[in-house]
C-alpha positions in Angstrom: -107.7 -67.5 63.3 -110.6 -65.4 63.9 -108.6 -63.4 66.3 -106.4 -62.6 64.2 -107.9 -61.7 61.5 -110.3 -59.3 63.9 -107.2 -57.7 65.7 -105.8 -56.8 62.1 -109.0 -55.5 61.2 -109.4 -53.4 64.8 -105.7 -51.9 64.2 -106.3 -51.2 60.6 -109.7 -48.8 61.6 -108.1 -47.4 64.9 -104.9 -46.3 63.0 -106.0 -43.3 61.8 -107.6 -42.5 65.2 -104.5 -43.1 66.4 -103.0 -40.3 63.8 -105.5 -38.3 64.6 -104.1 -37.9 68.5 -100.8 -37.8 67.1 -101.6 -34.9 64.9 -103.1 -33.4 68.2 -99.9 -33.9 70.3 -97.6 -32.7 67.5 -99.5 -29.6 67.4 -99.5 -28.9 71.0 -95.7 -29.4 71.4 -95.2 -27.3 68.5 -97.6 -24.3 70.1 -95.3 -25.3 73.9 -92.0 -24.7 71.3 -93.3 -21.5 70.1 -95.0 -20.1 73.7 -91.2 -21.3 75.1 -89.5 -19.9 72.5 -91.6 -16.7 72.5 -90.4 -16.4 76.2 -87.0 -16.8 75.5 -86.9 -14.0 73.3 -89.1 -11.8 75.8 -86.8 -12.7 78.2 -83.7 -11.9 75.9 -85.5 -8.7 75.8 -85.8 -7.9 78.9 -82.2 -8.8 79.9 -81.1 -6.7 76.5 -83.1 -3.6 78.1 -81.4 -3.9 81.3 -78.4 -4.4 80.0 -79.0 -0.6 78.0 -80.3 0.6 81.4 -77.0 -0.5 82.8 -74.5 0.7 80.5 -76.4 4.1 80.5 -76.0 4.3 84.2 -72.2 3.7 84.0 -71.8 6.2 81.5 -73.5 8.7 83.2 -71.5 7.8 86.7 -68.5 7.9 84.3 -69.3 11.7 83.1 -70.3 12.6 86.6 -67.1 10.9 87.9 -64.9 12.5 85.2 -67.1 16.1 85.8 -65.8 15.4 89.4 -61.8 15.2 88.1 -61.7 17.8 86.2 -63.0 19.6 89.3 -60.6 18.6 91.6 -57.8 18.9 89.3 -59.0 22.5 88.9 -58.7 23.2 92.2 -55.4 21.0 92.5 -54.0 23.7 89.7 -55.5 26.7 91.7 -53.6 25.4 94.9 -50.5 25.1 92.9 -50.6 28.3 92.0 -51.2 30.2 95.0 -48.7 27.7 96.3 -45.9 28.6 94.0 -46.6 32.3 94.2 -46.0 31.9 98.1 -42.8 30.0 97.2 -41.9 32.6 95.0 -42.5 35.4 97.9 -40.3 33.2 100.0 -37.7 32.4 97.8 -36.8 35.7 97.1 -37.0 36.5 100.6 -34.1 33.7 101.1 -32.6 33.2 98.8 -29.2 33.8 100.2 -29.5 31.9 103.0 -31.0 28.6 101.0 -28.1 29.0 98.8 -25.7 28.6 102.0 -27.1 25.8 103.1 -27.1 24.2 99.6 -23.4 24.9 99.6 -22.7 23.2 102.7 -25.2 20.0 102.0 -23.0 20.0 98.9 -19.8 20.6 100.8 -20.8 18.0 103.2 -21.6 15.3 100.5 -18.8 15.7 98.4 -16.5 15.3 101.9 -18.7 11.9 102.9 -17.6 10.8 99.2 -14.3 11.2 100.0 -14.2 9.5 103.2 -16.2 6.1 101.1 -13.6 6.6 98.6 -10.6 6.6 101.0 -12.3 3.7 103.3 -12.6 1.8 99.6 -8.8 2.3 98.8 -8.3 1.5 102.3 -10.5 -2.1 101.9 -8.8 -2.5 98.4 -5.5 -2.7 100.1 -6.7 -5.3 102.2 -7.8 -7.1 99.8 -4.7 -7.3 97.8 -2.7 -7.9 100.8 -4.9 -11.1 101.2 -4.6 -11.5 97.8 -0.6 -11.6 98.0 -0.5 -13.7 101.2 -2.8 -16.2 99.6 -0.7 -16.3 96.4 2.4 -16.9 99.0 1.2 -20.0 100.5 0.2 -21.7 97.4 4.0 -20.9 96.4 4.6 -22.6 99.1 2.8 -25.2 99.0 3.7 -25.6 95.0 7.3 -26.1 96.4 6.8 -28.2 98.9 5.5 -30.5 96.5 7.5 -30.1 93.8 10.3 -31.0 96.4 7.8 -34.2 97.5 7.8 -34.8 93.7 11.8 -34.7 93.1 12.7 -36.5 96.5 10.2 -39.4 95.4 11.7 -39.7 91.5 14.9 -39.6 93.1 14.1 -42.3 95.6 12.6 -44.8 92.3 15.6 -43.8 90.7 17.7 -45.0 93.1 15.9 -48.2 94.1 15.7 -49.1 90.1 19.3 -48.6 90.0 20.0 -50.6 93.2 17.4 -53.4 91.5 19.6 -53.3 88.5 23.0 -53.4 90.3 21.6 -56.5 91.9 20.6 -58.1 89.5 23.9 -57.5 87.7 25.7 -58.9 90.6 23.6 -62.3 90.6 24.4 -62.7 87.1 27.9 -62.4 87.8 27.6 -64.5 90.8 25.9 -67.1 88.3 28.2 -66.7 85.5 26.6 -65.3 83.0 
């Protein structure tokens, strides 16, 4: 009994050193919380920053990219137009013969229509002609059954009436 009563006593007097530590590592993991969470932010920061460093880069490569365009198209447009004022010099130079030769390209393509449009008719023809031949032999072979169909009710016909005439003649034969 003496042990226990001294162990209760020893735990009663070494709880609140016990506290005391707690208090201790509570305090240290709170200060670890804030130092980590004091990172997190620097490094939130940081990654914010370069992300602004970033973007401004892109911006400025798109201004210098777009600078470069508009330069190029510029010069696209100048081309053009020394381009179409040769054209011009040529086209008046020319112009007689071009519109020759436009006449026979057109000449020449409204004769190749022709010869599809006659080579169509000419196909069409066939076609129908295949058409009527095929339309033939199922005529024929609609009357050739037709004529299957009449020969064979014929045939029952008669062999019912033969069946009938026989059996009339047994019952004659019978008396009946």
């Amino acid at each position: 009994m003496k042990h226990i009563v001294l162990g209760s006593a020893l735990a009663f007097f070494t709880m609140p050193a016990l506290a005391g530590q707690f208090d201790e590592l509570y305090q240290i993991e709170q200060q670890t919380k804030q130092a980590e969470a004091a990172a997190e932010a620097e490094r939130l920061r940081q990654a914010a920053a370069a992300q602004e460093r970033a973007d401004a880069r892109e911006a400025a490569a798109r201004q210098q990219q777009a600078a470069a365009q508009r330069a190029a198209q510029q010069r696209a447009a100048e081309q053009r137009q020394v381009q179409a004022a040769e054209e011009k010099r040529q086209r008046t130079r020319e112009e007689s013969y071009e519109d020759e030769l436009r006449a026979l390209e057109l000449e020449e393509r409204r004769l190749a229509l022709q010869a599809k449009k006659a080579k169509v008719a000419r196909a069409n023809d066939y076609i129908d002609a295949e058409l009527r031949d095929s339309a033939a032999r199922t005529d024929a072979i609609q009357s050739e059954a037709d004529a299957t169909r009449n020969v064979s009710s014929g045939a029952k016909s008669l062999m019912e009436d033969a069946g009938e005439a026989e059996v009339n003649r047994s019952n004659s034969l019978f008396g009946e």
